[in-house]
N, C-alpha and C positions, 0 to 999 in steps of 0.2 A: 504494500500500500504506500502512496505518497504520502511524504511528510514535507510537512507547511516549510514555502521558502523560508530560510534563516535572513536573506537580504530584504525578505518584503516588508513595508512601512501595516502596521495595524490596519489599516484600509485598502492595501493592494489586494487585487484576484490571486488565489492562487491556478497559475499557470502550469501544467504540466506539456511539454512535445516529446511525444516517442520516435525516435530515428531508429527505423527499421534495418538491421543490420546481417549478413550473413558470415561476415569475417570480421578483422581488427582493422579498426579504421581510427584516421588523426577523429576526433568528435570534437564540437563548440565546449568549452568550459564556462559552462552558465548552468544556473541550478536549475531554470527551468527544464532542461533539456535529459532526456533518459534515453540510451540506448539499448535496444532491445536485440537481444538473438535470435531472428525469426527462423521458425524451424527449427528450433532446437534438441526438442525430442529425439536421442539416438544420436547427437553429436557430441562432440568434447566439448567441453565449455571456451568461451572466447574471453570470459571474462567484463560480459554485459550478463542483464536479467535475461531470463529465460523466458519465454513465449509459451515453456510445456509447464509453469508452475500454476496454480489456483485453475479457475474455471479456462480452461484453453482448448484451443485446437488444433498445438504445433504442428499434428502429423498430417494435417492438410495444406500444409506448406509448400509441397510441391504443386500445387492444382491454386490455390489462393496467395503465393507469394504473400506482399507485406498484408495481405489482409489480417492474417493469422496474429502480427502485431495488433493491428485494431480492434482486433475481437481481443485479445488478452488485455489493451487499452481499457475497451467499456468495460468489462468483466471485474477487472481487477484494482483500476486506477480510482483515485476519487480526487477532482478539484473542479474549481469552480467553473477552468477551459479547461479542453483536451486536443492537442494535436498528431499529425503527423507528418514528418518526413523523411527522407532518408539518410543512406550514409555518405552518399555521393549527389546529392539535391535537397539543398535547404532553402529556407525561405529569405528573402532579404527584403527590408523595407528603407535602406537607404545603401546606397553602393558606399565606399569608403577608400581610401587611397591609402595605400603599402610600399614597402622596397620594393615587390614584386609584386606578377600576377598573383601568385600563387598567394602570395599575404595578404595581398588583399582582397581575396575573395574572403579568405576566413575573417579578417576584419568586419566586411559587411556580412555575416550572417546576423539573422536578427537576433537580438538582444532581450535579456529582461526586460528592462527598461521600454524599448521600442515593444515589445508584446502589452505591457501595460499599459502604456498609450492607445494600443492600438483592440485591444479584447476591451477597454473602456468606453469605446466609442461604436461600437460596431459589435455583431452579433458573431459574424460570419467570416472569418477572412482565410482566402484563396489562394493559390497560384492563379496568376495570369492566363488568360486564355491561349491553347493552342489552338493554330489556324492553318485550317487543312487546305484554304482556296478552292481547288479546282476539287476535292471529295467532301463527302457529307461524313457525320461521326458514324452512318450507317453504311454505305457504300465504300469507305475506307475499313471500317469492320471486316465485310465483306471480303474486299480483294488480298487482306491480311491474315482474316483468320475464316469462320466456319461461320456461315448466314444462320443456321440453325440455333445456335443461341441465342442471337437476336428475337428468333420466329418463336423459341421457346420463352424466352423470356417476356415477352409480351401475352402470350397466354398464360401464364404465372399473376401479371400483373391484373391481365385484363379478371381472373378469377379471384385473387383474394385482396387487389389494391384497384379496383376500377377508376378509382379516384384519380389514379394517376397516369391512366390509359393516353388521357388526350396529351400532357406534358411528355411519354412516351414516345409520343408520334411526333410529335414538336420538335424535341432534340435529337432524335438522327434524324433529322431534317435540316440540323445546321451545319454549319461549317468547321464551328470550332466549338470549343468544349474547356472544361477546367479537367486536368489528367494529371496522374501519377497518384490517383487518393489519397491527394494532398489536402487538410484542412487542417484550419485552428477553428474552435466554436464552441460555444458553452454546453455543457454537460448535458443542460436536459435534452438541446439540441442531435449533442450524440448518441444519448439512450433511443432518442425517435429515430436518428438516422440508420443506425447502426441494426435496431428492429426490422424496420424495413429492409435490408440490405441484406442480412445473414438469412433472414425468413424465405427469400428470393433466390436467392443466390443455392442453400443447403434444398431449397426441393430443384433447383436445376440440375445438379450436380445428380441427383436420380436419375435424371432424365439423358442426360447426355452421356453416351458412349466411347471413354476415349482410349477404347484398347487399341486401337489401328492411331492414334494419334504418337504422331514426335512428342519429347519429352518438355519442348517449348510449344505447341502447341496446346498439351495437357493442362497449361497456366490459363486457360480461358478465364476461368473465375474471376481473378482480379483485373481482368480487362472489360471484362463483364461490368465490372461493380465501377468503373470509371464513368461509365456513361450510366449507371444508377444515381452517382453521386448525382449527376446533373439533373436528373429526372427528379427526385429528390427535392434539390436545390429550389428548381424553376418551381416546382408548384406550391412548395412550403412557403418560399421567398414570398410568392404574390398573396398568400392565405394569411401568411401572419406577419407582413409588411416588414420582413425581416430584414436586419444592416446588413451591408454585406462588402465586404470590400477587397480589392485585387491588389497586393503588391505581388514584386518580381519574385523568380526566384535562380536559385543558382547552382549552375553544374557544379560538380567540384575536380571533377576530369574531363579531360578533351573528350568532345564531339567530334569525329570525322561526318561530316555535314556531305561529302562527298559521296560515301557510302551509304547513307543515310537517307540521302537522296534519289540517288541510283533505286535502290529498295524499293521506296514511296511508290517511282514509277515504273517498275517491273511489276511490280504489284496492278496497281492501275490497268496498265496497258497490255501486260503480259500473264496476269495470271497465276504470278510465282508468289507463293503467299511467305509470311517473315518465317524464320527460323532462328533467328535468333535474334537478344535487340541490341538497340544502340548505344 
């Protein structure tokens, strides 16, 4: 369980961000911040918390990637916000200047300080949106991964969340999207979200067959649960007039944008769906 920041003023939120981890990585040194060993069940320790202790589901780690964090998150965590990000993309709310690249990305990862300015004013805050241009978040699904989730997962929704059927249809309808099931956001917010999501998500997982699938294609689940977040997002946002707000965020390794790219339109054009990411 979390324990209350030792830096926060009597009046500050308590802030908790899980960085979803599968190795040892440089991490931000801020209290708010916990790195978790997703998947941890059946591995050596790294010497972060575990994702297989209390109510978990580390052994779906291979099929739900960092999800397995966020279910250990709501399950187990208590403060006031709860986030996540990872060990290689954090959140920044102001870039900052270093001797080098490389210092100064870690410089501007967001801060106590900047989280409590910013969870005080706002309900909701995000990564930035990605912008697909020329694919929809459905059509890029699509030529990436298995249409069949998508088909299923709207009969999931359309039976036990109808409510959320038309927000469904709306968002792989756009272009671009909030990804990486990234969010900071107040607790009650992630008990509802987090409800919806696992409830959706564990009767898919019935449903879909992935003994003929690659071992990167088997990750469906938390690719899945990206364009939930959004489905989520958009309708809850409008119902209960929720803040919501976009800062950047930041790799913490190179992109070859080249390859990356390459992929995007072989996919598209050609039909070669990813196999691995970027």
């Amino acid at each position: 369980m979390s324990q209350p920041n030792k830096l926060n003023k009597p009046d500050s939120l308590n802030i908790k961000i899980i960085i979803a981890a599968h190795k040892k990585y440089r991490m931000p040194q801020d209290d708010i911040y916990l790195p978790i060993h997703v998947g941890a069940e059946g591995k050596a320790p790294i010497g972060y918390q575990g994702d297989n202790t209390g109510n978990n589901i580390s052994t779906l780690n291979p099929y739900f990637c960092e999800l397995t964090g966020m279910y250990w998150m709501w399950k187990n965590l208590k403060a006031d916000y709860l986030g996540l990000a990872h060990y290689r993309r954090h959140f920044c709310f102001r870039k900052k200047h270093g001797e080098n690249s490389e210092d100064s990305k870690w410089k501007s990862v967001l801060t106590s300080k900047e989280a409590q300015l910013l969870c005080k004013r706002n309900d909701v805050i995000v990564p930035e949106k990605r912008h697909y241009v020329i694919e929809t978040l459905e059509s890029h699904y699509e030529h990436t991964h298995y249409k069949e989730h998508l088909e299923k997962s709207r009969q999931i929704i359309r039976g036990r969340y109808p409510q959320y059927l038309e927000s469904y249809d709306r968002v792989l309808k756009q272009k671009s999207g909030y990804m990486f099931n990234m969010f900071i956001m107040r607790a009650d917010l992630v008990d509802e979200y987090c409800t919806f999501l696992f409830d959706i998500l564990f009767e898919l997982d019935k449903q879909v067959d992935t003994s003929e699938y690659s071992a990167f294609q088997a990750r469906y689940p938390g690719r899945v649960g990206e364009i939930l977040f959004n489905v989520w997002l958009d309708k809850r946002s409008k119902e209960k007039a929720l803040k919501v707000k976009e800062i950047s965020h930041i790799h913490m390794e190179k992109i070859n944008w080249w390859n990356k790219g390459t992929a995007f339109l072989k996919a598209k054009f050609l039909g070669k769906r990813y196999e691995h990411g970027f």
